[in-house]
C-alpha positions as CSV (number, residue, x, y, z in Angstrom):
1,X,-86.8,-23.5,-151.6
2,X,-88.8,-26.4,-152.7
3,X,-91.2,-26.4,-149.6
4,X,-92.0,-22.8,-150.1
5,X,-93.4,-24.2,-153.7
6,X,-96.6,-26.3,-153.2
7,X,-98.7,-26.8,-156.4
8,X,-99.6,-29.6,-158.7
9,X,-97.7,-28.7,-161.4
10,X,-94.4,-28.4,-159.2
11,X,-92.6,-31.3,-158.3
12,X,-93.6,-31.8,-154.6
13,X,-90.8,-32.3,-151.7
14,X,-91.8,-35.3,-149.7
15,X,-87.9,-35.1,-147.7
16,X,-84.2,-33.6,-147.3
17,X,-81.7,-34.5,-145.3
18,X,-77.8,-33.8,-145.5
19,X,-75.3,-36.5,-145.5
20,X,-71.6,-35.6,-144.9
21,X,-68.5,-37.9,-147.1
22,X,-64.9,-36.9,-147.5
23,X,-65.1,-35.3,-150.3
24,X,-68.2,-32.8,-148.5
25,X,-71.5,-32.3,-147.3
26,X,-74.2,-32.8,-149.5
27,X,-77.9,-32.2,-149.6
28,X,-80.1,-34.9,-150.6
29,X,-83.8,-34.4,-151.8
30,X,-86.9,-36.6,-152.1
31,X,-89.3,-36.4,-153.9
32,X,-92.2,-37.5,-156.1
33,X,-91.9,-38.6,-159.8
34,X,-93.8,-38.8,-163.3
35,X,-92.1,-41.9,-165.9
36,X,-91.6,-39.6,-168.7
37,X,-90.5,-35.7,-169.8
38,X,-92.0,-33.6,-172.1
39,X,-88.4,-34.3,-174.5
40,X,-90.2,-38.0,-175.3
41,X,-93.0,-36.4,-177.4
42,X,-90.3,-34.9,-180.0
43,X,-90.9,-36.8,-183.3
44,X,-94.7,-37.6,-182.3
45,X,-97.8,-35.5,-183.3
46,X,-99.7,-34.4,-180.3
47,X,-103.3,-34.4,-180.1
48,X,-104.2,-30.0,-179.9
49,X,-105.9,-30.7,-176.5
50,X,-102.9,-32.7,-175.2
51,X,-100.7,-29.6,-176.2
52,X,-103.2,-26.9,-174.3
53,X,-103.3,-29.6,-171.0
54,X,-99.3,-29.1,-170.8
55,X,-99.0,-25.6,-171.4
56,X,-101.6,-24.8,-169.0
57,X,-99.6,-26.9,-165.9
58,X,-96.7,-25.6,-167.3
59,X,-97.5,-21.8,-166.9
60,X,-99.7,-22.4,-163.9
61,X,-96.2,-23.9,-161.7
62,X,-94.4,-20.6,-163.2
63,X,-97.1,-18.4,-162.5
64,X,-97.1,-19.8,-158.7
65,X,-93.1,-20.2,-158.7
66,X,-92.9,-16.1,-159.7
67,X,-96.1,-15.2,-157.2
68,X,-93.1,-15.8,-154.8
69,X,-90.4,-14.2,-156.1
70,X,-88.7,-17.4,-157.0
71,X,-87.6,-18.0,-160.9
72,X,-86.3,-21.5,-162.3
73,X,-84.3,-20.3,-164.8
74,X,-83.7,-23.6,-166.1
75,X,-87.3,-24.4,-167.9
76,X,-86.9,-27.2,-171.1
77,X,-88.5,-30.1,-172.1
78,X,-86.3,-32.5,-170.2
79,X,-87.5,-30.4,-166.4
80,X,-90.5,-31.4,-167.3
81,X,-92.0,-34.5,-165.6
82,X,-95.3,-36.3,-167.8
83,X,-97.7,-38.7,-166.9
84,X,-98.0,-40.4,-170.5
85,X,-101.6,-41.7,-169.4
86,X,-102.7,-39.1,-167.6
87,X,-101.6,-35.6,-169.7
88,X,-100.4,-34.9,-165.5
89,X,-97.5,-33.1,-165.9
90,X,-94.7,-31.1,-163.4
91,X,-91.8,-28.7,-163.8
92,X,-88.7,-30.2,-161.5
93,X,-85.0,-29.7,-161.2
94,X,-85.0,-27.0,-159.5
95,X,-81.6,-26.8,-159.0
96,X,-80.6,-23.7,-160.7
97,X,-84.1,-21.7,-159.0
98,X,-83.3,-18.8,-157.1
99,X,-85.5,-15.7,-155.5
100,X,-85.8,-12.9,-157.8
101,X,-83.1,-10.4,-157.3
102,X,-82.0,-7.1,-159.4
103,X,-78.6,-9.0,-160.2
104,X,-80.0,-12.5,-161.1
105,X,-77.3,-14.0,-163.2
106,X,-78.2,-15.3,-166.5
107,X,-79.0,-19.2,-166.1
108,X,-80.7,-21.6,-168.3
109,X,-80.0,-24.3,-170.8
110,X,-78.6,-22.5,-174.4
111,X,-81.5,-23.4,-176.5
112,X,-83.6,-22.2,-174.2
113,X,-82.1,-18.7,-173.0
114,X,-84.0,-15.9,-173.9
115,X,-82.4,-13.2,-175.9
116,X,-81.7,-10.3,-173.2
117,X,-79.4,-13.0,-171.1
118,X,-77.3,-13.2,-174.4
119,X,-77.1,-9.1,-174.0
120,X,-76.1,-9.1,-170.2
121,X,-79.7,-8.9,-169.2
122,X,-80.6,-10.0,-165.3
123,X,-82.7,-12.8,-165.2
124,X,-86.5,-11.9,-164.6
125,X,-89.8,-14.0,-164.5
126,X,-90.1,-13.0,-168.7
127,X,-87.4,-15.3,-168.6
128,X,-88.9,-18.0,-168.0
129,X,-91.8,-17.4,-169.6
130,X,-89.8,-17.3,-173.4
131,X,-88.2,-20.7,-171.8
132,X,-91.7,-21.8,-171.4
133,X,-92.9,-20.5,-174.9
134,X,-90.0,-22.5,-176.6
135,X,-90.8,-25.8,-174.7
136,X,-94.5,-25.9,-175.7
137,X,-93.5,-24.6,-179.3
138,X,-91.3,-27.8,-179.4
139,X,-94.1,-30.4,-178.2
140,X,-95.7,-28.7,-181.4
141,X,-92.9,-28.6,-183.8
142,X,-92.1,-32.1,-182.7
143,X,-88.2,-31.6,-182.8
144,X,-85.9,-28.7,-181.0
145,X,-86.3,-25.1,-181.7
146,X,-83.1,-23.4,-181.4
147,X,-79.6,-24.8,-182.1
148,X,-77.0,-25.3,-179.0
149,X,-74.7,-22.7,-179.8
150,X,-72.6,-20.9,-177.3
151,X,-71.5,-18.0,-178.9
152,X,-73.5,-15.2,-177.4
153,X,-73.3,-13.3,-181.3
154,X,-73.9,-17.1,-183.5
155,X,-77.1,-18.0,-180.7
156,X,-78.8,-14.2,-181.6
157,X,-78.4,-14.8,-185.1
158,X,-80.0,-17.9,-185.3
159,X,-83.0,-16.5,-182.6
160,X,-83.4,-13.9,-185.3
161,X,-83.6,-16.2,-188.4
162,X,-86.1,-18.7,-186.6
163,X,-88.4,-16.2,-184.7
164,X,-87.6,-13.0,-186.4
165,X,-85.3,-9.8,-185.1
166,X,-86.4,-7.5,-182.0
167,X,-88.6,-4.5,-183.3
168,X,-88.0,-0.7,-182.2
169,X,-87.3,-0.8,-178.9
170,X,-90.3,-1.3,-176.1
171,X,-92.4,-3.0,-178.8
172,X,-92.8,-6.6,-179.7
173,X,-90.3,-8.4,-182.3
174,X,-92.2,-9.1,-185.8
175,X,-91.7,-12.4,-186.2
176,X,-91.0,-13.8,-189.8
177,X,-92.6,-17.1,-189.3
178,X,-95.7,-17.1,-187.2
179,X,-95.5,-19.9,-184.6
180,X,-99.0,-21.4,-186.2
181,X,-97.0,-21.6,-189.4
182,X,-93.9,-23.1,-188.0
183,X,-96.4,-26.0,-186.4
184,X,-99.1,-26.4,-187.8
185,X,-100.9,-28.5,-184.9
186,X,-100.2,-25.7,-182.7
187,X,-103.8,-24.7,-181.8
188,X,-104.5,-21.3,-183.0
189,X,-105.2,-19.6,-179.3
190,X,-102.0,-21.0,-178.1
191,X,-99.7,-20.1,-181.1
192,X,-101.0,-16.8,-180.5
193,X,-99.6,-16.4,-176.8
194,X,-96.4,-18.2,-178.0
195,X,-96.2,-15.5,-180.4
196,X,-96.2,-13.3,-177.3
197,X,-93.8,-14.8,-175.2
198,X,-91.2,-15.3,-177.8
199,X,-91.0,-11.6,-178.5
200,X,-87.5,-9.8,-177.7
201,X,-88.2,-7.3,-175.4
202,X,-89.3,-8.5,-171.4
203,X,-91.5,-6.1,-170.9
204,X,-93.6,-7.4,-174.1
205,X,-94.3,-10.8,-172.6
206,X,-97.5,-11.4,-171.0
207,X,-96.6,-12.6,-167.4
208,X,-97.5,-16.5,-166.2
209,X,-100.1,-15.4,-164.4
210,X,-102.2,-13.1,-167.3
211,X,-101.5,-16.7,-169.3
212,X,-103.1,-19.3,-167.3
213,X,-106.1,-16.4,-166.2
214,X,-106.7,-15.7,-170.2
215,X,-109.4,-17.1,-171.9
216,X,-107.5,-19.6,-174.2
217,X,-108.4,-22.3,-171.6
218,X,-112.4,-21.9,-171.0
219,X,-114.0,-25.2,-171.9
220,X,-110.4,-26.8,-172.3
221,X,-111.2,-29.9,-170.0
222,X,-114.9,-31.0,-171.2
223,X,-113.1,-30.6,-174.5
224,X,-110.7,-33.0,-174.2
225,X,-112.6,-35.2,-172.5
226,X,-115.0,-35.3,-175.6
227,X,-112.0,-36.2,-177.7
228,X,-110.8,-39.0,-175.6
229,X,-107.8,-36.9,-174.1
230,X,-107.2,-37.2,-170.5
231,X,-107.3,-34.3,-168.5
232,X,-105.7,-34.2,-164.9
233,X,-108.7,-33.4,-162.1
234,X,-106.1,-30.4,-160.8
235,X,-106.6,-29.2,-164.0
236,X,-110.5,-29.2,-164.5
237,X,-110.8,-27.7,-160.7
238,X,-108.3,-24.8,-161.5
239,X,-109.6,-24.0,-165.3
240,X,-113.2,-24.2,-163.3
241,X,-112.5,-21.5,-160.7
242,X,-111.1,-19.4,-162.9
243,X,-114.0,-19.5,-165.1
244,X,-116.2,-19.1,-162.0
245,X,-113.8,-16.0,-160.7
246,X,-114.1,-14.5,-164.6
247,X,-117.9,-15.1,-165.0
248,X,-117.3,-16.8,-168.4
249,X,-119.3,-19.3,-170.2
250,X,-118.2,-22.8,-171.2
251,X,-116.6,-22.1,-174.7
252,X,-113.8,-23.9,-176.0
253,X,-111.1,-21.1,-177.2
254,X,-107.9,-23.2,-178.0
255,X,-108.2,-23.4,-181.5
């Protein structure tokens, strides 16, 4: 699966090869890798532009992962791979991924399981994309979202006393603490799509794809570079054409 993936922001297969022992055979895999995950930046502040620079890799491998049917369903802090001197950062382990089918089983580590795969739900790119939400929300919060709790009725309670319970049905949960109130040095653009993605229904996330396309990101890279945070050059070429594909101006939206 991993050579059908081939993007920056997705850890890049350089080899495979089986090897056989008495116990079985066993698929090995080679590939590139960053010194550091995201989980090292718990208890530190990170600089607003630093934040924006992770998301946007981190939506941008999901958005290319789901543009071929293929969900990780195993996104946290720990599967993600960052360069501490470059901001260069890429989604790995993708050892529970699988192509999108209607039965998906529900996957994912607990504190990062989105609230339909507590209900039985199939797993679907949305998925993801709350997994995704709750990772960047940490790198914010500076400290885990969401305790590790394995009973299905103890987990929903606790998503509904930290994010706030689902709304009517087909409409977007109303959240009781804001995600710019629960981290302050969350930039304002990005809380708001975290807001989004963390809401209970699917259907009421914006996909990967509308995320990393949106306007939150125009002027993100001569931004940071102005405030002395590095920004990857994959990252300045693809915010770049998408600003040249949208027609947009130069103006910095993260907040």
């Amino acid at each position: 699966m991993l050579r059908e993936l081939r993007h920056p922001s997705v850890l890049p297969l350089h080899d495979a090869f089986l090897t056989r022992s008495p116990s079985g055979m066993y698929q090995n895999v080679i590939t590139a890798l960053e010194p550091s995950t995201l989980a090292a930046l718990h208890g530190q502040q990170v600089h607003p532009a630093r934040q924006l620079i992770i998301a946007y890799q981190l939506f941008s491998a999901l958005a290319h992962m789901h543009s071929r049917s293929i969900v990780h369903r195993d996104v946290k802090p720990t599967n993600v791979l960052l360069g501490p001197d470059t901001n260069r950062s890429v989604l790995a382990d993708m050892g529970h991924a699988k192509h999108l089918a209607p039965s998906s089983p529900e996957s994912s580590t607990i504190p990062y399981r989105a609230p339909e795969l507590w209900l039985g739900g199939s797993y679907t790119p949305a998925a993801d994309v709350w997994a995704a939400a709750v990772t960047i929300l940490e790198v914010g919060l500076g400290h885990q979202l969401l305790p590790n709790t394995p009973d299905p009725a103890l987990q929903l309670c606790c998503i509904g006393t930290i994010l706030g319970g689902p709304g009517p049905v087909d409409l977007p949960a109303s959240s009781s603490l804001p995600a710019a109130d629960m981290a302050p040095g969350l930039p304002h653009g990005l809380a708001a799509i975290i807001e989004r993605c963390l809401t209970w229904t699917p259907a009421g996330r914006p996909s990967a794809a509308d995320i990393v396309t949106s306007s939150l990101w125009v002027g993100l890279p001569d931004a940071a570079i102005d405030q002395g945070v590095p920004c990857p050059k994959e990252v300045r070429l693809a915010i770049s054409a998408n600003q040249r594909a949208r027609g947009r101006g130069s103006q910095y939206r993260g907040g």
